[in-house]
C-alpha positions in Angstrom: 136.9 55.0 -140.8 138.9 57.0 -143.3 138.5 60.4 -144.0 136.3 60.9 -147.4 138.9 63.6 -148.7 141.8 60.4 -148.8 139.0 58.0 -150.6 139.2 57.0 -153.9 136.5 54.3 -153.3 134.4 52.5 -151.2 133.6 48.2 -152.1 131.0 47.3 -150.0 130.1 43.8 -149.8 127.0 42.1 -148.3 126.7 38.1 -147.6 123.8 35.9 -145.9 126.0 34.5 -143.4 129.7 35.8 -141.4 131.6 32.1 -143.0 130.8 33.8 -146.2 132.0 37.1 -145.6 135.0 36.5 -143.9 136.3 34.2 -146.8 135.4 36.9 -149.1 137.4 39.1 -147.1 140.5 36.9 -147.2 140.2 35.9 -151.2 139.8 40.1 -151.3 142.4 41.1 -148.8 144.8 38.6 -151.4 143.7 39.8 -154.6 144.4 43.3 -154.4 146.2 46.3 -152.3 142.7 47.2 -150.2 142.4 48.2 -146.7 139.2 46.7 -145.0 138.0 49.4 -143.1 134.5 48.4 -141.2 132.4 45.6 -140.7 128.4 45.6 -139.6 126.4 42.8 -139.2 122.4 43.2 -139.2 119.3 41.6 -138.0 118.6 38.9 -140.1 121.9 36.7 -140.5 123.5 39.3 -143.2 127.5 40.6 -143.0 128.6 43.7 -144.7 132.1 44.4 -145.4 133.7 47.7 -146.4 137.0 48.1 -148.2 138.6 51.2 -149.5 141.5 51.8 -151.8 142.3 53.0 -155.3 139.4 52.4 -158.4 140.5 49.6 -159.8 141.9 47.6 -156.7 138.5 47.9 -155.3 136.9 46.3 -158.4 139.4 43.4 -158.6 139.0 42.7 -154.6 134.8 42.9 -155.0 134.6 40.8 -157.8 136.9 38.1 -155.9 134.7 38.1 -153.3 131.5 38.3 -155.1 133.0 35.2 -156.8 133.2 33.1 -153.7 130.8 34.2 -151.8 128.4 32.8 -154.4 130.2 29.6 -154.8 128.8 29.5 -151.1 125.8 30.1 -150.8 126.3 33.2 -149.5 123.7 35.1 -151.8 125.9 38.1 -152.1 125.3 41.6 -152.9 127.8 44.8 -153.8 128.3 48.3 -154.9 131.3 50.3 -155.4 131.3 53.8 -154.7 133.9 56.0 -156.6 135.0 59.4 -154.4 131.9 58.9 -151.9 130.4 62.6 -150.8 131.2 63.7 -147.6 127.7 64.3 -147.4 127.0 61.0 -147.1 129.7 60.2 -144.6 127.2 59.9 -141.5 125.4 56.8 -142.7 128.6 55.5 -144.3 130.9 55.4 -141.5 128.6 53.2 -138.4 129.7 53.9 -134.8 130.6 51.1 -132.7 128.0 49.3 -131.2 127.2 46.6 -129.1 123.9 44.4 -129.4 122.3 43.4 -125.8 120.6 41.1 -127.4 122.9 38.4 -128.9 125.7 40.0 -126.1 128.6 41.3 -129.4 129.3 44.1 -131.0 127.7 44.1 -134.7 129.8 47.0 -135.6 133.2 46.0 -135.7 136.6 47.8 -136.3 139.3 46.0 -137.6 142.2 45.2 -135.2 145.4 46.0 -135.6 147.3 44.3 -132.8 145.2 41.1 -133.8 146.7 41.0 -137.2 150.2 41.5 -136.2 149.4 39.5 -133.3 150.7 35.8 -132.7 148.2 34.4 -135.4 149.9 36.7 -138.2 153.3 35.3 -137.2 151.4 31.5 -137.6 149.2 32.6 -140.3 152.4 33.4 -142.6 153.3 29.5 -142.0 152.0 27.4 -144.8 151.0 24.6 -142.1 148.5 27.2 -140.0 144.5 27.9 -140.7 141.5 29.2 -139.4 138.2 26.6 -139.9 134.5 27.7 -139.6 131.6 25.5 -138.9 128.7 27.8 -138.9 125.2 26.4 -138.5 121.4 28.1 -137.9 121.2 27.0 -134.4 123.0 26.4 -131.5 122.2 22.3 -130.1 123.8 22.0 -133.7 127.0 24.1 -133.5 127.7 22.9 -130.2 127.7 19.3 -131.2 129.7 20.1 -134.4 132.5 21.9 -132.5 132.7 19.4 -129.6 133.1 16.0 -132.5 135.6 18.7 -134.3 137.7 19.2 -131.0 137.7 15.1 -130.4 138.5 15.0 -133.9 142.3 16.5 -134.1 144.2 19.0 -132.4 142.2 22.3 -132.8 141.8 25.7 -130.5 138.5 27.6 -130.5 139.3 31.2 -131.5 135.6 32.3 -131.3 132.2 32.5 -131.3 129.8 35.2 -133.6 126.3 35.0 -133.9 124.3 36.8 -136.2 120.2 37.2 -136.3 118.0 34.4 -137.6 119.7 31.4 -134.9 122.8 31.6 -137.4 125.9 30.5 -134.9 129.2 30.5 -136.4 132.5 29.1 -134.0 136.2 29.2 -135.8 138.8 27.1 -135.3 142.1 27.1 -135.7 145.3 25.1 -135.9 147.0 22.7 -138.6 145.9 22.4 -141.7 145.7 18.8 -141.6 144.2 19.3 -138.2 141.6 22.0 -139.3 140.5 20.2 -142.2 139.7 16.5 -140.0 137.8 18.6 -137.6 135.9 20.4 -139.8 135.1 17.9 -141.7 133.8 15.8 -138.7 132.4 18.6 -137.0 129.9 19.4 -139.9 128.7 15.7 -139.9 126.8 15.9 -136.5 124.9 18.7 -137.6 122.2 16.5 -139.3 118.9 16.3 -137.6 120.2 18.5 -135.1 120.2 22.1 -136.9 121.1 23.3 -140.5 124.5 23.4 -141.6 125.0 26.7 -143.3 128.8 26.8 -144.1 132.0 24.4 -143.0 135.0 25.7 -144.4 138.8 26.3 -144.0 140.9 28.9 -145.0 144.6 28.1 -145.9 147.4 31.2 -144.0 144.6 33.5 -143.8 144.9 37.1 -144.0 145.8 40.1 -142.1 142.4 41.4 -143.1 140.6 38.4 -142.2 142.3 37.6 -139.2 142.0 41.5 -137.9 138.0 41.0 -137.5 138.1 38.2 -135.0 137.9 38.7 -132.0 140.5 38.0 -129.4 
């Protein structure tokens, strides 16, 4: 994480679900000049994303995300800390770590080579997207990505799970392709699970794109 002595502030960001948070990242990563710096994910389905930049870029990008976030149901929460004190640099800044458990890290860095990778080339395409289908349990998420994969010409980027059975796989592809699987994807999930977000973001961002994995 960045030293404290080159921080101006700190947005932290905290959503009920990763679909959530990683939209929130890309509506912040395109609002305003902010570096995403860390993301941690905790024991009972929650996301937190940390941002740093100047005062008032870190307002305009946590209010964005704030913004959609709650438009899905993401129950989010925020702070903004203005020159943080290195004091307080120890619980701030999480070590990387890796959860036996659910077999991930939940403290991730963001990465670099993954947003300058092939899928920054694509994602700066107007036809290329990333879709989510993220569902509380996995009979459910496995049906909803096998219908979306029958359902147009998608690739599976990834898998995440979080605590409480939530299972979230992303997609990506075409637009037009991302949007039929999606869309067909989240209809299975009925009687099978609960469906906790389907969505698709449009040339995604560098930020958003750098917290996948690859």
């Amino acid at each position: 994480m960045i030293p404290p002595a080159k921080t101006q502030a700190i947005g932290i960001l905290e959503t009920t679900g990763f679909t959530p948070a990683i939209v929130a990242l890309d509506v912040m990563d395109k609002t305003a000049s902010i570096q995403l710096i860390q993301a941690e994910l905790n024991d009972y389905y929650g996301v937190v994303i940390k941002i740093v930049g100047g005062t008032a870029a870190v307002r305009a990008a946590i209010d964005a995300g704030l913004q959609v976030a709650n438009t899905m149901g993401g129950k989010p929460v925020s702070t903004i800390l203005n020159r943080p004190d290195p004091a307080a640099w120890p619980a701030l800044d999480s070590k990387r770590e890796f959860n036996p458990l659910i077999q991930q890290y939940v403290v991730i860095e963001p990465d670099p080579a993954r947003s300058s990778s092939k899928e920054r080339v694509m994602a700066e395409q107007p036809s290329f997207a990333l879709g989510f289908l993220e569902t509380q349990g996995f009979t459910a998420v496995f049906e909803a990505i096998d219908s979306a994969c029958k359902a147009a010409n998608v690739e599976v980027v990834c898998k995440e799970k979080l605590g409480g059975g939530y299972v979230t796989v992303v997609i990506k592809g075409d637009v037009a392709a991302v949007k039929a699987a999606v869309e067909s994807g989240k209809t299975k999930v009925e009687g099978l699970g609960k469906l906790i977000a389907a969505h698709v973001i449009a040339r995604p961002s560098g930020a958003a794109l750098s917290l996948l994995p690859k």
